[in-house]
C-alpha positions as CSV (number, residue, x, y, z in Angstrom):
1,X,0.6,-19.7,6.3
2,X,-1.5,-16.5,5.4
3,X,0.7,-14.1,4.4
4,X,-1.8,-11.4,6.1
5,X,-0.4,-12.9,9.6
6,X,3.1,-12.8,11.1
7,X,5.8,-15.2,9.4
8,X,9.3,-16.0,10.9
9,X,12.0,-14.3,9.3
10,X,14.3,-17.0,10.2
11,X,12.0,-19.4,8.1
12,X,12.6,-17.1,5.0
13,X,14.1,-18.2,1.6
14,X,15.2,-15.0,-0.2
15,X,15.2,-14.3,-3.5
16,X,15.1,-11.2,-6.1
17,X,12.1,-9.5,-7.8
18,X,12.4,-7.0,-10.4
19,X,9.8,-4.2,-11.4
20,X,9.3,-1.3,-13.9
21,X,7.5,1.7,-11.7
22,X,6.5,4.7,-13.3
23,X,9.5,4.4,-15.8
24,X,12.0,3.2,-12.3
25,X,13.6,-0.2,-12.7
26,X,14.0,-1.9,-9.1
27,X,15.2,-5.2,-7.4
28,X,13.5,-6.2,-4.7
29,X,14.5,-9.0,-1.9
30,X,11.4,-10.9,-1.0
31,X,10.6,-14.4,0.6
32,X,8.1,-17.1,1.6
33,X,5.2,-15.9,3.8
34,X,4.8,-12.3,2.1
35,X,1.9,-11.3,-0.6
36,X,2.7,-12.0,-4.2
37,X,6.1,-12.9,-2.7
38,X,8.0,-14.0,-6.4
39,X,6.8,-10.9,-8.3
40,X,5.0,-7.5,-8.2
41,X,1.1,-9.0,-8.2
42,X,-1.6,-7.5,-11.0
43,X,-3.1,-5.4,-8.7
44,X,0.0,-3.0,-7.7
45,X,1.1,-3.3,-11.9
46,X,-2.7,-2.1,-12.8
47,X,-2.6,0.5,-9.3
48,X,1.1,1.9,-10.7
49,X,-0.2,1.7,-14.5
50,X,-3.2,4.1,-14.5
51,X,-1.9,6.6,-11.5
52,X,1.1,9.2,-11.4
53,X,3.4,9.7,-8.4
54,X,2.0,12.2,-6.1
55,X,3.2,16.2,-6.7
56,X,5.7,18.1,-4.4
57,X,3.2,19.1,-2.0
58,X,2.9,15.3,-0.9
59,X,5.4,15.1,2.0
60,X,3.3,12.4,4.5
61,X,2.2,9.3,2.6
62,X,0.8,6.0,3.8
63,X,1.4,2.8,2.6
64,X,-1.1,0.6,3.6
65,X,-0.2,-3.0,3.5
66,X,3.0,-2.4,2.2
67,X,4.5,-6.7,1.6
68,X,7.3,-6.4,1.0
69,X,7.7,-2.7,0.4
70,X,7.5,-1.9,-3.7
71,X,4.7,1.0,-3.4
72,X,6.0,2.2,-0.2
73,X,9.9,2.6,-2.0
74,X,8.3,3.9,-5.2
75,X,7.1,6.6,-3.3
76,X,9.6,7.5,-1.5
77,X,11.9,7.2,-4.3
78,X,9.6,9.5,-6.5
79,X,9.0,11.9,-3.5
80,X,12.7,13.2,-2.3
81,X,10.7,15.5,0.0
82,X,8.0,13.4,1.7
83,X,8.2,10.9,4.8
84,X,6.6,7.5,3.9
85,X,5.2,5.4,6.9
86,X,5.0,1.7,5.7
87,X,2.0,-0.9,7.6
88,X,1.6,-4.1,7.8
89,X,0.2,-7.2,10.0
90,X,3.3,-9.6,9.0
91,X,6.7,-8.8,10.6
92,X,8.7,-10.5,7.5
93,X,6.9,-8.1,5.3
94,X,8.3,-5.3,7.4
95,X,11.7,-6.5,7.6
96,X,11.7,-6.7,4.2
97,X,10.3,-3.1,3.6
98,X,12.9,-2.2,5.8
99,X,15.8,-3.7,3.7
100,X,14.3,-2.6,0.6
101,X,14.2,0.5,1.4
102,X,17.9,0.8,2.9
103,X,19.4,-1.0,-0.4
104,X,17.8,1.4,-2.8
105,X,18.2,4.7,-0.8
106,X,15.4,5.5,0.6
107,X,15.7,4.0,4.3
108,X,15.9,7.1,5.7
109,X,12.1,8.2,4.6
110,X,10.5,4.6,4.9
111,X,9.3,3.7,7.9
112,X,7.6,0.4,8.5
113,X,5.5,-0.6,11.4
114,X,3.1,-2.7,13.1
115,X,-0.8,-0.6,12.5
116,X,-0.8,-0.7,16.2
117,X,2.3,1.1,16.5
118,X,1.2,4.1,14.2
119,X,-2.3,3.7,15.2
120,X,-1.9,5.8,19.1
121,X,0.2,8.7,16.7
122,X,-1.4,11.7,15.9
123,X,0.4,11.1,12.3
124,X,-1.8,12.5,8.9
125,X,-1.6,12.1,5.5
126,X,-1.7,13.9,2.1
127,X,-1.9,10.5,0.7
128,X,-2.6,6.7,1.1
129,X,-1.7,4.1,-1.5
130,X,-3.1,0.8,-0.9
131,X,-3.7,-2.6,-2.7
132,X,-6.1,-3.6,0.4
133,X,-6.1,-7.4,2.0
134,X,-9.4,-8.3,0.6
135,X,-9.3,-11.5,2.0
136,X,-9.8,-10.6,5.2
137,X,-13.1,-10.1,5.5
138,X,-15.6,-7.3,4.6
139,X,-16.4,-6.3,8.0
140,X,-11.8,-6.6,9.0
141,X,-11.2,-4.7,5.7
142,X,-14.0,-2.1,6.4
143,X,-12.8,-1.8,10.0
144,X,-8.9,-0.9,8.4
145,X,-10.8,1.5,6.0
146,X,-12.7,3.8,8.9
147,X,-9.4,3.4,10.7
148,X,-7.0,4.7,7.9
149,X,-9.4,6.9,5.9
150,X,-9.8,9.3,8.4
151,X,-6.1,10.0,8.9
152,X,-6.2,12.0,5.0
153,X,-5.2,16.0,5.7
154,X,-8.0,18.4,4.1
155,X,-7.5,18.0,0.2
156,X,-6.2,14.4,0.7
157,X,-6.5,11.7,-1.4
158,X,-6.5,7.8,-1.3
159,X,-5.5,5.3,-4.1
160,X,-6.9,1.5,-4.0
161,X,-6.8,-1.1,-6.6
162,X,-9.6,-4.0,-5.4
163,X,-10.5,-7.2,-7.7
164,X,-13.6,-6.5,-9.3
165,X,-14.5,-10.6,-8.4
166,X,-13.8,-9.8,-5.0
167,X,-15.5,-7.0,-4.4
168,X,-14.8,-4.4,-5.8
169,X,-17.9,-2.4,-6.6
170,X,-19.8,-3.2,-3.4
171,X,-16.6,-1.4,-1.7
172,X,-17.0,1.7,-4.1
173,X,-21.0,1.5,-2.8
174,X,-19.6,1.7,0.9
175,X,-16.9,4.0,0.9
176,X,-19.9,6.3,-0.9
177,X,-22.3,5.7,2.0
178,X,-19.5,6.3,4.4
179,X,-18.6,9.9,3.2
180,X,-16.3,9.5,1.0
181,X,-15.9,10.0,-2.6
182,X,-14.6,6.6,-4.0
183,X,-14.6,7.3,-7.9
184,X,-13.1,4.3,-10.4
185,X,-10.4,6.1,-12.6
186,X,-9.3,3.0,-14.4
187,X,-9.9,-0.4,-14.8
188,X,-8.1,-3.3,-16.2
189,X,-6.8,-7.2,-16.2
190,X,-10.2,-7.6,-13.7
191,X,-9.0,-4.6,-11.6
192,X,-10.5,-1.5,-10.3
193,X,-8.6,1.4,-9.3
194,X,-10.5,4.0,-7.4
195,X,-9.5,8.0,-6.4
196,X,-10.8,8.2,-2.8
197,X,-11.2,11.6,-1.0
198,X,-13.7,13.5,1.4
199,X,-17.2,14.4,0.5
């Protein structure tokens, strides 16, 4: 089953991953049915290797397609002061943010939902963090984009890491002709990471 699409919980096998993030050592619970479910995929290692957390002044921060939760704790765990909202399609993948979250101390500031469930808030961001679902579709991923985007506060930025081999440059090209300022600040293992902020 697509792991973009709701999975069972009670159809889970759970098991441990560990990660290094920004200099943090964690242990995650995952299982079946989430992306990259047995370890921290080469897109969020490149996205986490050429960025630094975000400053003090970060306090509302989007994680967009969170799995099963590593950039949205990492945030939260780097940001004591800011409120992390956590989204995804795939109901395992947000109870396993959830747990996450709650077993490394940060349940409090991590809150995971359903995009529809955030999408009727008037919520903001100083940031967004995202490894996008490429594999959705141009026109579905483009569609998340002009939904998401447009939530940044003045001065707000946006971090993606995109395949170069699936896509990766046309995106840059769009989110250009869209008003945006999509500039690649690293690139590595066949990953782009791009800085994403107003025109």
């Amino acid at each position: 089953m697509s792991h973009y699409f709701e999975t069972p919980a009670s159809q889970a096998s759970r098991h441990l991953v560990h990660a290094t993030i920004w200099d943090h050592d964690y242990e995650f619970t995952s299982a079946p049915g989430v992306f990259s479910s047995h370890r921290l995929d080469l897109g969020t290692r490149v996205l986490f290797r050429t960025t630094e957390p975000p400053g003090p002044d970060a306090t509302r921060l989007l994680d967009l397609g969170c799995g099963f939760g590593p950039i949205a704790v990492a945030l939260a765990t780097e940001c004591p002061d800011a409120r992390v909202d956590a989204v995804d399609v795939n109901d395992l993948a947000l109870q396993l943010t959830r747990e996450n979250a709650e077993a490394l101390g940060v349940g409090d500031r991590v809150h995971a939902s359903r995009p529809e469930e955030l999408a009727s808030s008037d919520a903001s961001y100083d940031e967004i963090w995202s490894n996008p679902p490429i594999r959705i579709g141009k026109q579905a991923l483009h569609e998340m984009l002009s939904t998401w985007l447009p939530r940044l506060r003045p001065g707000g930025l946006a971090w993606l890491v995109v395949g170069k081999n699936l896509g990766a440059d046309s995106l840059q090209s769009w989110l250009n002709t869209e008003g945006w300022q999509a500039d690649r600040i690293g690139s590595a293992k066949g990953f782009r990471v791009f800085r994403v902020e107003r025109t």
